[in-house]
VOTI-278846 format. One record per atom (N, C-alpha, C, O, CB): y, x, z. Coordinates in pm, 1 decimal. Glycine has a CB too. Layout:
BEGIN
NODE|Y|X|Z
...
***
This chain:
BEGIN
NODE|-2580.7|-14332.4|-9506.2
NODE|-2462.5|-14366.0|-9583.0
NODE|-2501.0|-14466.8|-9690.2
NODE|-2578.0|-14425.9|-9777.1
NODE|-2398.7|-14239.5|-9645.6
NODE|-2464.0|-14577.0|-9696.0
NODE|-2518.2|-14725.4|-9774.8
NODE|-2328.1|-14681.0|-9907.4
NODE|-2209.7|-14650.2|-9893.8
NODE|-2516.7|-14962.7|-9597.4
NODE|-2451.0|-14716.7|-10038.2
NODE|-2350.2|-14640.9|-10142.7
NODE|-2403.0|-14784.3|-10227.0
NODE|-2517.5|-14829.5|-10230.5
NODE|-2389.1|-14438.6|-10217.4
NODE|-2287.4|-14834.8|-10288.0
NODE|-2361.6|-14908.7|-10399.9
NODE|-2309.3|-14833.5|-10568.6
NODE|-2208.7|-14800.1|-10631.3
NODE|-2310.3|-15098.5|-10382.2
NODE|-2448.4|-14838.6|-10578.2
NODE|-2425.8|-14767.6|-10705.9
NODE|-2490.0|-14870.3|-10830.3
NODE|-2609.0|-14893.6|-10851.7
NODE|-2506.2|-14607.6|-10698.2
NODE|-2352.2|-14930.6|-10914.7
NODE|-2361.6|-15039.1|-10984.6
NODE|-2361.6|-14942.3|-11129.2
NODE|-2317.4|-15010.4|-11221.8
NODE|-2236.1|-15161.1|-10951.4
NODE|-2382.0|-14866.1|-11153.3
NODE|-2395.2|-14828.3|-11279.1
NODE|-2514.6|-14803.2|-11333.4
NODE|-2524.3|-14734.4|-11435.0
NODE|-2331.8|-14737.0|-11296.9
NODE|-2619.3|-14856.1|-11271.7
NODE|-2782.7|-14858.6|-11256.5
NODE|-2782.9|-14952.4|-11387.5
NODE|-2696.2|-15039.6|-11382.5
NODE|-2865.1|-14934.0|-11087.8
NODE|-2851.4|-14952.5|-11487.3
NODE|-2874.4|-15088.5|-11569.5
NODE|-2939.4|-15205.2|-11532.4
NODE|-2974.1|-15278.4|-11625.1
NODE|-2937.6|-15066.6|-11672.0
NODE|-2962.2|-15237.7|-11427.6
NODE|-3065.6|-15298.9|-11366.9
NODE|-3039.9|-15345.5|-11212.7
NODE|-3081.6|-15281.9|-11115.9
NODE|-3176.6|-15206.6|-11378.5
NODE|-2956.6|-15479.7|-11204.3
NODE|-2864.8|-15512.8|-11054.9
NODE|-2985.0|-15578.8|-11003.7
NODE|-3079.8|-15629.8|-11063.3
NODE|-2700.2|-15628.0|-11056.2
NODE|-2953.3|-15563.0|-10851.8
NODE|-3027.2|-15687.7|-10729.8
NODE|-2934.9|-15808.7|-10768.5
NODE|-2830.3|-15803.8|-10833.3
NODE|-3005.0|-15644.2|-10520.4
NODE|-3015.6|-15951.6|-10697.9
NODE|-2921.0|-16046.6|-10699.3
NODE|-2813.1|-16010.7|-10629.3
NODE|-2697.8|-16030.4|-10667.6
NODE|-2964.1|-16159.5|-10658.4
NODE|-2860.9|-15929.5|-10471.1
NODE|-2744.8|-15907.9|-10410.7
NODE|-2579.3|-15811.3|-10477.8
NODE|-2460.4|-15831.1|-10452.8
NODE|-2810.7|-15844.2|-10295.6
NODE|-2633.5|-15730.9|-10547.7
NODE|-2533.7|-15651.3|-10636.0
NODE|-2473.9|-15737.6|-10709.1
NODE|-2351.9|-15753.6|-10710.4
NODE|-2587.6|-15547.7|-10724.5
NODE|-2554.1|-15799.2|-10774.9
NODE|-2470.1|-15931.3|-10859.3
NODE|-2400.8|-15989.3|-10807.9
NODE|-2298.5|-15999.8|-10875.6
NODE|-2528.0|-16034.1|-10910.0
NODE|-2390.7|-16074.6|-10654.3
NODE|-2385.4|-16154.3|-10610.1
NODE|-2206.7|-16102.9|-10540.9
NODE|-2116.7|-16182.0|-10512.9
NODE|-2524.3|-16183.5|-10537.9
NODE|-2202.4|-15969.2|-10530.6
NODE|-2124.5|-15916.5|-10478.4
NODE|-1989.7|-15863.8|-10582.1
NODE|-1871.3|-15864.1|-10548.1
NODE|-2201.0|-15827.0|-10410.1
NODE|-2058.2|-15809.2|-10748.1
NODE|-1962.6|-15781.7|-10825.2
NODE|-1948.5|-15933.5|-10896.1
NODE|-1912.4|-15923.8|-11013.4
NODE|-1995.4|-15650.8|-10917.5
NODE|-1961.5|-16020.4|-10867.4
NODE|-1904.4|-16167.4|-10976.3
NODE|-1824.9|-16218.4|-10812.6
NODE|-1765.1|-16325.4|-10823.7
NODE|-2087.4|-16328.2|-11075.5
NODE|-1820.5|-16169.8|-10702.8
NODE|-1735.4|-16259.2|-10558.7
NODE|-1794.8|-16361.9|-10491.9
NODE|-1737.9|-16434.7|-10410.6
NODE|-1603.5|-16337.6|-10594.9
NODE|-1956.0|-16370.9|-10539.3
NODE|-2037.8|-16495.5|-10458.1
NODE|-2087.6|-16445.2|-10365.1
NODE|-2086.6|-16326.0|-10334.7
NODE|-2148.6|-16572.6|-10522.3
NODE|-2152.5|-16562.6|-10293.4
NODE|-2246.1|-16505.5|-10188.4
NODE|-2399.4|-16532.2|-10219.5
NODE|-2439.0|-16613.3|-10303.2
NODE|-2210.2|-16569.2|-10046.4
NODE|-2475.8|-16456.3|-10143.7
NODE|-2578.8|-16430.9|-10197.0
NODE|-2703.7|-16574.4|-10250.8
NODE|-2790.6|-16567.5|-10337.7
NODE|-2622.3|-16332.4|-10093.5
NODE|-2673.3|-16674.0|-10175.3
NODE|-2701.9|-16772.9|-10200.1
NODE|-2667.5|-16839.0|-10325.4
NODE|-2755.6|-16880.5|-10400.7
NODE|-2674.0|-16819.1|-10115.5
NODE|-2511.1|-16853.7|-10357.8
NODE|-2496.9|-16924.1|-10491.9
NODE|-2518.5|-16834.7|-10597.6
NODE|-2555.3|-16886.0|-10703.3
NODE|-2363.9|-16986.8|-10512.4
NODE|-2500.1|-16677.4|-10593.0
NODE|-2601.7|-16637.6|-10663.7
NODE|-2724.1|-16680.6|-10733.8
NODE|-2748.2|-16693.7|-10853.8
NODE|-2627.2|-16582.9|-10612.1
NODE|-2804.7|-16701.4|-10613.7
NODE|-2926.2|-16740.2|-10678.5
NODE|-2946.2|-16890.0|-10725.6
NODE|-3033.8|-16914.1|-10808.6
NODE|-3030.3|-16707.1|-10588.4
NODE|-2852.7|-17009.2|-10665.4
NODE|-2839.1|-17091.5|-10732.3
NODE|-2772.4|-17129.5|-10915.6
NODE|-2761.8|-17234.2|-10979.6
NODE|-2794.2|-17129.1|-10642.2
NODE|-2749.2|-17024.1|-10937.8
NODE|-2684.5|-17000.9|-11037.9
NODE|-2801.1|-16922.6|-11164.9
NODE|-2832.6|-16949.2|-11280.9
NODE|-2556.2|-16914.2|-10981.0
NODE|-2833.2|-16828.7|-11076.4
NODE|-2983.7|-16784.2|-11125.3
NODE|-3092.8|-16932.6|-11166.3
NODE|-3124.1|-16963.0|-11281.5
NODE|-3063.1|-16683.5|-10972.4
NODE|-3127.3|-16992.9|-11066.1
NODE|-3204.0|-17121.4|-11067.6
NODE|-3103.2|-17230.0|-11185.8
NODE|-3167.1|-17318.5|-11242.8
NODE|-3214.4|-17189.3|-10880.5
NODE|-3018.9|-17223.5|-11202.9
NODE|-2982.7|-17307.6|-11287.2
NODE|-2926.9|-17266.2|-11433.8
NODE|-2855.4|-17329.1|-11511.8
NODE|-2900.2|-17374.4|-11219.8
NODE|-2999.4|-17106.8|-11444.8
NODE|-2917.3|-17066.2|-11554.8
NODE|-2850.1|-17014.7|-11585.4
NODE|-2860.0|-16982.6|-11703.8
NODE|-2881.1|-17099.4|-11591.9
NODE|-2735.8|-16967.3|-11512.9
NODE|-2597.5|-16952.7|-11565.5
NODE|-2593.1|-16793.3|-11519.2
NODE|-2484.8|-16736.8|-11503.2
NODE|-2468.6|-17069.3|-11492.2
NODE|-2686.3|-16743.3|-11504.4
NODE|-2723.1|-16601.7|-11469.0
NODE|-2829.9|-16566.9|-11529.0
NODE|-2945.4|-16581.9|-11489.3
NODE|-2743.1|-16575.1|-11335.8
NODE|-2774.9|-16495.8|-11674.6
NODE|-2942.3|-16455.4|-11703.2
NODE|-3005.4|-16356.1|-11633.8
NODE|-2952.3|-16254.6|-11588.6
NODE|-2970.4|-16408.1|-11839.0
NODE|-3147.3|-16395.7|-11625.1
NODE|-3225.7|-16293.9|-11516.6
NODE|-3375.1|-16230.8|-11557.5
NODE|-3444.3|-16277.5|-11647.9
NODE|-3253.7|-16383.3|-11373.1
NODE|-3412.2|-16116.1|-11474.7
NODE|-3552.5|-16059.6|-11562.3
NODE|-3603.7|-16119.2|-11416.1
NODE|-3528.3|-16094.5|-11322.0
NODE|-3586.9|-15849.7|-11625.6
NODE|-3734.9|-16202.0|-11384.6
NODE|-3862.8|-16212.7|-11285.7
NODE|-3986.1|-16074.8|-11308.4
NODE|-4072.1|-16075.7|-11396.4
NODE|-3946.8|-16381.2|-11327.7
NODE|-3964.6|-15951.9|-11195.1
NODE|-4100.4|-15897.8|-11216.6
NODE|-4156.3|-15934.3|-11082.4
NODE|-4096.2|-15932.9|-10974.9
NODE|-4109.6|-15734.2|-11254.9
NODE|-4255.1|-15960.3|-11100.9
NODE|-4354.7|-15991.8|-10991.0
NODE|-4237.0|-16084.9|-10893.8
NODE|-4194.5|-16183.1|-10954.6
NODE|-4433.2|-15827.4|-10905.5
NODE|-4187.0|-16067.8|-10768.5
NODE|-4139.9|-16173.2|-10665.5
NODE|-3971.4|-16099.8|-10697.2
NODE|-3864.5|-16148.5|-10660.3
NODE|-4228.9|-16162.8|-10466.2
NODE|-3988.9|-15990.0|-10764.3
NODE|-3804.3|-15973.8|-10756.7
NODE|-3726.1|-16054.5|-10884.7
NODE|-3791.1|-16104.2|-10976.6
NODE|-3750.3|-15779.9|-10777.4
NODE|-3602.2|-16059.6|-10879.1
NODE|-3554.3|-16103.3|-10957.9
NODE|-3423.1|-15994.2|-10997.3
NODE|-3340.6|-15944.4|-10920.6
NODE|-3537.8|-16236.3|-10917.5
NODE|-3438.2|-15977.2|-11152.6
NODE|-3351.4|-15841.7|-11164.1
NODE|-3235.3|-15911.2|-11259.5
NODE|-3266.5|-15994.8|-11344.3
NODE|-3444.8|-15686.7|-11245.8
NODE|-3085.3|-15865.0|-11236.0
NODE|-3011.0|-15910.5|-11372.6
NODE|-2992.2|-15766.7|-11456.5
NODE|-2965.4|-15655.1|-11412.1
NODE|-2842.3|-15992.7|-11337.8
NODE|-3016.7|-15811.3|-11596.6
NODE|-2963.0|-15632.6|-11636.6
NODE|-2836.2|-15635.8|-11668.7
NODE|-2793.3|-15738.1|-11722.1
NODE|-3035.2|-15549.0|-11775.0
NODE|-2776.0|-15559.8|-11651.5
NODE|-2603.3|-15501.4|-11638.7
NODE|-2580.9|-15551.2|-11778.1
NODE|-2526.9|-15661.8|-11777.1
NODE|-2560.9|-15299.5|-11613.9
NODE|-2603.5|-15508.1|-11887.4
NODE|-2596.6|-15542.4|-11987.2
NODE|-2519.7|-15682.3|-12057.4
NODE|-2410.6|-15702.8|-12110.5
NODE|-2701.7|-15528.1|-11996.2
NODE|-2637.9|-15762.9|-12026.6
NODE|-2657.0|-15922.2|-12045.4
NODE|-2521.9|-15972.4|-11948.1
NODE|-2446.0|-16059.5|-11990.7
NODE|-2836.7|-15989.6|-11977.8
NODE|-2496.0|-15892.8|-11782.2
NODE|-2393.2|-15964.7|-11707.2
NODE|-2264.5|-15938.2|-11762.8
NODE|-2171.5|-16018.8|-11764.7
NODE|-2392.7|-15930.3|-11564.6
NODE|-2262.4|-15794.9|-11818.6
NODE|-2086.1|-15769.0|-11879.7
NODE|-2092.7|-15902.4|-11969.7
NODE|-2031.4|-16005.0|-11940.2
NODE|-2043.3|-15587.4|-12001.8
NODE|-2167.4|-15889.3|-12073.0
NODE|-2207.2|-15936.2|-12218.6
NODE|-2125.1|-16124.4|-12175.8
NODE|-2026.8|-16168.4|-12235.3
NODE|-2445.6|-15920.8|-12258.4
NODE|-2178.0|-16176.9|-12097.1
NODE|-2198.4|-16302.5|-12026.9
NODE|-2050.8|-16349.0|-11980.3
NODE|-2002.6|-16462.2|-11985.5
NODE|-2305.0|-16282.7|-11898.6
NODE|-1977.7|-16197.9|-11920.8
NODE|-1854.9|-16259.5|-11819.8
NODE|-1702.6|-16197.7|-11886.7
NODE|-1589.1|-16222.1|-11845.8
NODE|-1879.9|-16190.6|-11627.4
NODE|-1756.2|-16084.9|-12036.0
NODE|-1690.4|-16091.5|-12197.9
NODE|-1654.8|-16229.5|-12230.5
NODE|-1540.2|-16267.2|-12255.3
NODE|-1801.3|-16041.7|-12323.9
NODE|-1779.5|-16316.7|-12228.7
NODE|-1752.9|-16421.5|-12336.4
NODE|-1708.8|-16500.4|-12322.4
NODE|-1649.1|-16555.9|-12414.6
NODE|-1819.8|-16468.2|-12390.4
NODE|-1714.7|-16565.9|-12159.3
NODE|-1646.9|-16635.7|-12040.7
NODE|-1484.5|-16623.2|-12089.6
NODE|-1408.7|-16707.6|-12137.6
NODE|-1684.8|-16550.5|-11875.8
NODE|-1468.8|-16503.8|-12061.4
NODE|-1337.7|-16494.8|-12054.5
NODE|-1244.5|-16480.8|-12229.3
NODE|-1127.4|-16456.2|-12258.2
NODE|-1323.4|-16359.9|-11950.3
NODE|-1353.3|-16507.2|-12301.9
NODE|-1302.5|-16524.2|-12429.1
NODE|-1324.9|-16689.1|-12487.2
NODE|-1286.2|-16734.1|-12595.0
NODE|-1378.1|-16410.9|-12521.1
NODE|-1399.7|-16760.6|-12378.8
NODE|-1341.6|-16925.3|-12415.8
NODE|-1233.2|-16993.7|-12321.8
NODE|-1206.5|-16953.7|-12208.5
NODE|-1472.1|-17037.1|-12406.8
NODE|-1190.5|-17073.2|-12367.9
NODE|-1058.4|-17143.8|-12261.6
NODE|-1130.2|-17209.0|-12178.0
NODE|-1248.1|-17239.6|-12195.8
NODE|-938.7|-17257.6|-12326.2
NODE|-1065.0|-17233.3|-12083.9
NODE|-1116.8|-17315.0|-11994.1
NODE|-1108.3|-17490.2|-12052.2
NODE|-1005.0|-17534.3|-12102.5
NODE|-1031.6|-17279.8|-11854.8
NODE|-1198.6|-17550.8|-12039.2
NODE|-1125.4|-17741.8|-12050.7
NODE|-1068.0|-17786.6|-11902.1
NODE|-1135.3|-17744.5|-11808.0
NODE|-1283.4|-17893.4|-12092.9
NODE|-1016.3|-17822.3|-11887.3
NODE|-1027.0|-17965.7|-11765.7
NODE|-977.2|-18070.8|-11802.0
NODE|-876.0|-18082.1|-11871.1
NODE|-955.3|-17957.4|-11629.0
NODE|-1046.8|-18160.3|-11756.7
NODE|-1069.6|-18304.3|-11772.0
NODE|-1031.4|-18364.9|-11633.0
NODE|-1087.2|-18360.5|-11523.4
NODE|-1225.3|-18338.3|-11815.6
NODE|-892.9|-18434.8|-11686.2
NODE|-859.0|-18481.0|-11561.1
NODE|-728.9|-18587.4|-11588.6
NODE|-675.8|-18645.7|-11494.1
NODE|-825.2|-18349.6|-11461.1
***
């Protein structure tokens, strides 16, 4: 029985990748460019729950611009 249990402090990219609606790839492009803060131990790459609420709070407390 495959359970995701997101109340762990401590997500896979894939968990991440799944509670923000990406796929697992731009995930990690996003990781690689930043816009995902992330912990590196040894070859994994961890986001902590924390930092992602904290991150997609603040998002949604600036306006958007467009330039167009």
């Amino acid at each position: 029985m495959a359970t995701h249990n997101l109340e762990r402090a401590i997500l896979t990219v894939k968990e991440t990748a799944v509670a923000l609606g990406l796929s697992k790839n731009s995930a990690y492009l996003a990781i690689r460019n930043g816009q995902i803060p992330h912990l590196k131990i040894g070859r994994r790459i961890l986001i902590p729950r924390v930092i992602l609420e904290r991150m997609l709070a603040e998002a949604n407390c600036k306006p958007e611009v467009h330039n167009g």
